[in-house]
N, C-alpha and C positions, 0 to 999 in steps of 0.2 A: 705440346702445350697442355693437353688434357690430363695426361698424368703429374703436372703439375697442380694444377685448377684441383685434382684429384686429392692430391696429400697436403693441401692448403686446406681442406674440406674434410680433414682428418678421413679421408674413406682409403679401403683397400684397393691395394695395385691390384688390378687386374692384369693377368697371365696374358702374353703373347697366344693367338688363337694355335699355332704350330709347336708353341713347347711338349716338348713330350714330357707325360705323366704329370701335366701341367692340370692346378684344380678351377673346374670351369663352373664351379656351382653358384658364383657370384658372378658369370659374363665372360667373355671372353675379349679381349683388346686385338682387333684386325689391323689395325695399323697400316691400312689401306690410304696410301699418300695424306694419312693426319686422321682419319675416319676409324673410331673405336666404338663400342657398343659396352655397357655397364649397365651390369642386371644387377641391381639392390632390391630392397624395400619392394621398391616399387620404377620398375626400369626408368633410367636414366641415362639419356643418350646426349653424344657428340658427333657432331656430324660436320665434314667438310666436302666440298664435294665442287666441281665445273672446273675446276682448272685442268687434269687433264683431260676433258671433253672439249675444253674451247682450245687446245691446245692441239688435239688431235684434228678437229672437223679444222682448223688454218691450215693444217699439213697437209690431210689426205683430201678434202674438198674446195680447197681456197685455190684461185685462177691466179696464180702468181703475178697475173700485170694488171688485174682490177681491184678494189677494191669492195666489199661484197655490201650491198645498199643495207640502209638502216632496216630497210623490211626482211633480210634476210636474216640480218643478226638478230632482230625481235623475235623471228618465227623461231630459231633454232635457241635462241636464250628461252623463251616460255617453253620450248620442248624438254631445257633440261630442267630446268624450276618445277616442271610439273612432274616430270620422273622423281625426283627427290621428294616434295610432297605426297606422291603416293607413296614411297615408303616410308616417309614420313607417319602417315595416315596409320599403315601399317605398325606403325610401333606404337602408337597411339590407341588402336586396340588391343594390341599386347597389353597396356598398363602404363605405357611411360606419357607422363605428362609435363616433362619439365625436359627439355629441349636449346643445349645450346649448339651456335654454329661458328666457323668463321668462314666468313666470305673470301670471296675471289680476291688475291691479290693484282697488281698492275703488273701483269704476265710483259706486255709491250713495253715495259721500261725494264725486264730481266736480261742480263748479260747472256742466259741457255738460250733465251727466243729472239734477244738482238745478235748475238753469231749463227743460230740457225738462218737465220731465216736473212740471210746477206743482203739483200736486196737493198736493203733500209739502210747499209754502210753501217751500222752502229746506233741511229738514231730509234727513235719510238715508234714499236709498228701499233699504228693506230688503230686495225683492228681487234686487236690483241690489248690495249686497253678501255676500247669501249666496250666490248661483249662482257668483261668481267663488271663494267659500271652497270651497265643494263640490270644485268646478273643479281648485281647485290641491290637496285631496288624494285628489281618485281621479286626477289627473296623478300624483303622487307613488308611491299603490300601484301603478298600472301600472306607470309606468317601471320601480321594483323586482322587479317580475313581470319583463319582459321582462329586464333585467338578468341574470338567474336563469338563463332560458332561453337567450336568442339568445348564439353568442358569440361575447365580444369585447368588448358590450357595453357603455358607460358613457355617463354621461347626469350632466351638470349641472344645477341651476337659480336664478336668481338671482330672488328672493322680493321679486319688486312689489309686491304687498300690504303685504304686511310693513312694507318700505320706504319707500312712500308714506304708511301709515296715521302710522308713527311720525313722519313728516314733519307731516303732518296735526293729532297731537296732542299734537307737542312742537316747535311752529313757532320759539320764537325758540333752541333749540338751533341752528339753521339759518339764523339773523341774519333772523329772520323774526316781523314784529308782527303782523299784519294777514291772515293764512292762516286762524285761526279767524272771521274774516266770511265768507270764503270756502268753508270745507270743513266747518263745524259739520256 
């Protein structure tokens, strides 16, 4: 998505971080599940970041016959929000002041985490789409917070969720029949 947003914005492709004899003097693009970093002007960063965090902590710390209380999703959603705004912060001293994101998509309506995760037969595992809601609005109050504060400050975010879901549940807007076997 970013190197799109990118050559829409007439600016230069940034190199894969791994290409060899690759020129990094304008950033390097990590391509870290959607996460690129672009050193212009004046750094200019994209960042995506919690899905495979909530994706992991459902795997390796989720009690497969509970469901884990809204206080436990809040503690671990603010633990990752706050990881991301300190390096956030971090690049913020560097020089970048212009900051876009996308958010969590609805991991619990994904066909990867509705066959992993069997239990559910196919349906919505509800934890898997509240943590990413949580996600994308304590992402939002922060960012406004910091907005507030740091200056210079602005921040985008283009609304995965959202996006997907409405894809999700209005499949053939999108010459799409057969999305509901999939994403129920």
């Amino acid at each position: 998505m970013f190197q799109f947003a990118a050559e829409y914005a007439n600016l230069p492709f940034i190199p894969p971080s791994l290409q060899p004899m690759g020129d990094f003097s304008y950033g390097a693009n990590f391509a870290s599940s959607g996460a690129a970093v672009w050193i212009l002007m004046a750094l200019v960063a994209c960042m995506y970041f919690g899905g495979n965090d909530y994706h992991n902590y459902y795997e390796n710390f989720y009690d497969k016959d509970s469901s884990l209380t809204p206080s436990e999703q809040e503690q671990f959603v603010k633990y990752i929000v706050g990881n991301t705004i300190d390096a956030l912060i971090e690049l913020y001293e560097l020089g970048a002041r212009k900051i876009a994101f996308q958010n969590v998509g609805p991991m619990g309506r994904l066909p990867e985490c509705k066959t992993q995760f069997s239990k559910f037969n196919g349906s919505c595992i509800p934890d898997l789409l509240s943590m990413p809601t949580l996600n994308n609005k304590e992402l939002i109050t922060t960012l406004t917070d910091l907005a507030e504060r740091l200056e210079g400050f602005k921040f985008s975010i283009f609304d995965y969720l959202i996006a997907l879901m409405d894809r999700i549940e209005n499949p053939s807007e999108y010459g799409k029949s057969i999305t509901g076997l999939l994403f129920r």
